[in-house]
N, C-alpha and C positions, 0 to 999 in steps of 0.2 A: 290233313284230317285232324281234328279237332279228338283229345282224348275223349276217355269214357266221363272223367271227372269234369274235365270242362262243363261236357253233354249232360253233367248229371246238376248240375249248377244250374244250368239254362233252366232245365227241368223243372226243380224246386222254385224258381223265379220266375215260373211262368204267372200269370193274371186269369186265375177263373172268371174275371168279368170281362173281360179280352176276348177270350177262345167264346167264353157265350156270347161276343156282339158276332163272333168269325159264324157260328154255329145258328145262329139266327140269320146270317145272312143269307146263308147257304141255304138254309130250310131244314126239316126233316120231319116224318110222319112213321115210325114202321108200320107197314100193310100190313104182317104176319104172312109174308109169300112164304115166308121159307127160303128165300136162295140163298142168303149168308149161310144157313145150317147144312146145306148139302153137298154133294160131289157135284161137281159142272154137269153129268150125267147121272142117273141115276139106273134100277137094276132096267132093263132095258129099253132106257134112256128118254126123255121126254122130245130128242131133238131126232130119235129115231137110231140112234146108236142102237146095237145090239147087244146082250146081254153073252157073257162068256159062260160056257158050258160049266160051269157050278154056281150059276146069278149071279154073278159079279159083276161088277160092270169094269169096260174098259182101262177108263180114263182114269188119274191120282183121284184118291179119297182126298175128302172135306178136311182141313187142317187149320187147328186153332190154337196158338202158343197157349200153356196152361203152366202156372207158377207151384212149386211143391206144396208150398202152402194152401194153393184154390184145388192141388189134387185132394187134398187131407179134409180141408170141407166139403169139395162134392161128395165123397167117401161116406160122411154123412149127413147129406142135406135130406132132412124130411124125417132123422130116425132112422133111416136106411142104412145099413152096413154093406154101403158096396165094397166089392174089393178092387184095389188098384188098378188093375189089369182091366177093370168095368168102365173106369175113369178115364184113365190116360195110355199113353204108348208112345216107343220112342218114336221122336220128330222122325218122320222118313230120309230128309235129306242127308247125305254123308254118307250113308248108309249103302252098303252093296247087296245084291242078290246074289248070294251062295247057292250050294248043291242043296242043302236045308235049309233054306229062310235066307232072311235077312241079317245083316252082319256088318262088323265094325263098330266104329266110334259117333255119337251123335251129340246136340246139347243141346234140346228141348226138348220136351215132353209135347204133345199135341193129345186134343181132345179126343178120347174113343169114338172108331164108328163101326157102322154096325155093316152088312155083308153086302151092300149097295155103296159102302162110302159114306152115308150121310152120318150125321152127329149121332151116337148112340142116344143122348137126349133129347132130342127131334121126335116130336110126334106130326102127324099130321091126319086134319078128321074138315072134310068136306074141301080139301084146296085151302082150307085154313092151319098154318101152324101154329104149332106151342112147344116150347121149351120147358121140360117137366122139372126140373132143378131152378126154375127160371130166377129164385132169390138168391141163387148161391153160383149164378153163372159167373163165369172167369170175367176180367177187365175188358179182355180183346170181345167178349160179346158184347159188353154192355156200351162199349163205344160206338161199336160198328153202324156206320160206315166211315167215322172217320178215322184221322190219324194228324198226329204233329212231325213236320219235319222236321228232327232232331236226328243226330248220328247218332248209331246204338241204338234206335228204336227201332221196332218190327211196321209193314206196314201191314193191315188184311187184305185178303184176297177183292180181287176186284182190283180194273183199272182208274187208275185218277183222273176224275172228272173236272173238278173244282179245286179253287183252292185258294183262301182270303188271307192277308196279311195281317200278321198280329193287333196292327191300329183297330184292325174290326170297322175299317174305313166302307166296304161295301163294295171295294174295286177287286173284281176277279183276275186271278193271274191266267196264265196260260194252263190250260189242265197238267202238263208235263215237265214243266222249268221248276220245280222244286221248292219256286220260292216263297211259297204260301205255307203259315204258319201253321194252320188246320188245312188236310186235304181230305175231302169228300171223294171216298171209291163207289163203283159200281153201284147203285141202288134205286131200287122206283120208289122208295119214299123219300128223295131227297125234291129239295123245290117246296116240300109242300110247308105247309107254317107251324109253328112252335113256339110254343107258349115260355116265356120267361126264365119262371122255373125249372120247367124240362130242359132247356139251353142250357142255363148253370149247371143243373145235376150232371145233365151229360158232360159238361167242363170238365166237374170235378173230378171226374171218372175219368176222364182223358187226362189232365191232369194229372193224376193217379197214377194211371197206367204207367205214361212215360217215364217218371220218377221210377214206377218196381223194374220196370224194362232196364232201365239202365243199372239199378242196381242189382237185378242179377245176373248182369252179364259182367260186371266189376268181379262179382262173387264165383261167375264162371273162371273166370280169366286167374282169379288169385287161388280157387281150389283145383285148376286144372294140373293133371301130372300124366304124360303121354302115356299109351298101355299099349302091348302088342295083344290082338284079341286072337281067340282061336277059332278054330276053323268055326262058323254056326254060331259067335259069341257076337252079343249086341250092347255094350255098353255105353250108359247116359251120363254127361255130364254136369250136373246144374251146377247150382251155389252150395249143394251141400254135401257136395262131393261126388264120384263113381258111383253109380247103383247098374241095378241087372234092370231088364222091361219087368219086373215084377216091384221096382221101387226101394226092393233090399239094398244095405250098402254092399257095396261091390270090395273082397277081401284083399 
């Protein structure tokens, strides 16, 4: 396996006008479904799942890598003073279920949701969604649904469907062999056509992403220092060191 810094080298030397031929070949429209922003179910369930005795539903909430820095702008996107805890929460994974909560060591933060799982920024009015922060959304939404095969990067939810080689040649790999430089996941606006522009922009944001991807996992890895947590204690690792789920550094 290929270091972080290798990974992060590839990164910086990727080709915006590459990824936009990969990204045009692929397609892409979003509908406003909504299914990126929510839980696979929702409060009792669209696919007929049942709802747990305090509306909750079943299945994992909706989870979206969020960077300390895009928690500290959604915090204030619009003028609004949310507070952390409205934004973010630790990534679930790692993480065990105690006699009180959740507990342990994690290292990512994931986008808040709200008591069904979906994104706490998620609205939705007629089958139609909107993202209410939608100018100050993290990277992993504004990409979505793709991703670069790079190690060290995250992929989003949803399986890989597609997936075109850097040449931006038009020849699709196998949806699961890894070797396509852009991979298109789960979505029904993929296929559909996109304009020029919107290909680049989405590049650059992909692009983007996978450079911050790897650099904060460099920054995990160099501010990381083991902790034994106590009984009910949840601590995050990012890049900028131990914090508690409320964002404070951790003493």
């Amino acid at each position: 396996m290929e270091s972080l810094e290798t990974e992060l080298d590839r990164a910086r030397d990727l080709d915006v006008a590459e990824l936009a031929d990969a990204i045009e070949t692929i397609g892409f429209e979003c509908t406003r479904c909504g299914a990126c922003c929510k839980a696979e179910t929702g409060c009792g369930g669209a696919d007929g799942t049942a709802a747990d005795d305090d509306g909750s539903k079943s299945a994992d909430p909706h989870t979206a890598t969020v960077f300390p820095d895009e928690i500290r702008r959604l915090q204030a996107s619009d003028g609004t003073d949310y507070d952390f805890r409205d934004v973010a929460r630790p990534m679930p994974y790692g993480l065990t279920e105690g006699p009180d909560g959740p507990e342990g060591e994690t290292f990512e933060w994931a986008l808040q949701t709200d008591g069904c799982g979906d994104c706490t920024f998620y609205e939705e009015t007629g089958g139609t969604g909107a993202c209410t922060v939608h100018e100050d959304r993290p990277l992993i939404c504004r990409t979505y649904p793709f991703s670069v095969a790079l190690g060290g990067t995250t992929q989003p939810m949803g399986e890989v469907v597609d997936s075109v080689a850097p040449e931006g040649d038009g020849e699709a790999d196998e949806p699961d062999d890894g070797s396509g430089m852009v991979r298109a996941h789960e979505c029904e606006g993929l296929g559909r056509d996109i304009s020029r522009a919107d290909a680049k922009e989405l590049a650059a944001a992909l692009k983007e992403r996978a450079v911050r991807e790897l650099e904060e996992a460099i920054g995990v890895r160099e501010q990381y220092q083991p902790v034994e947590t106590a009984p009910g204690e949840v601590v995050v690792h990012d890049s900028e060191g131990q914090k508690r789920p409320d964002g404070t550094p951790r003493e």
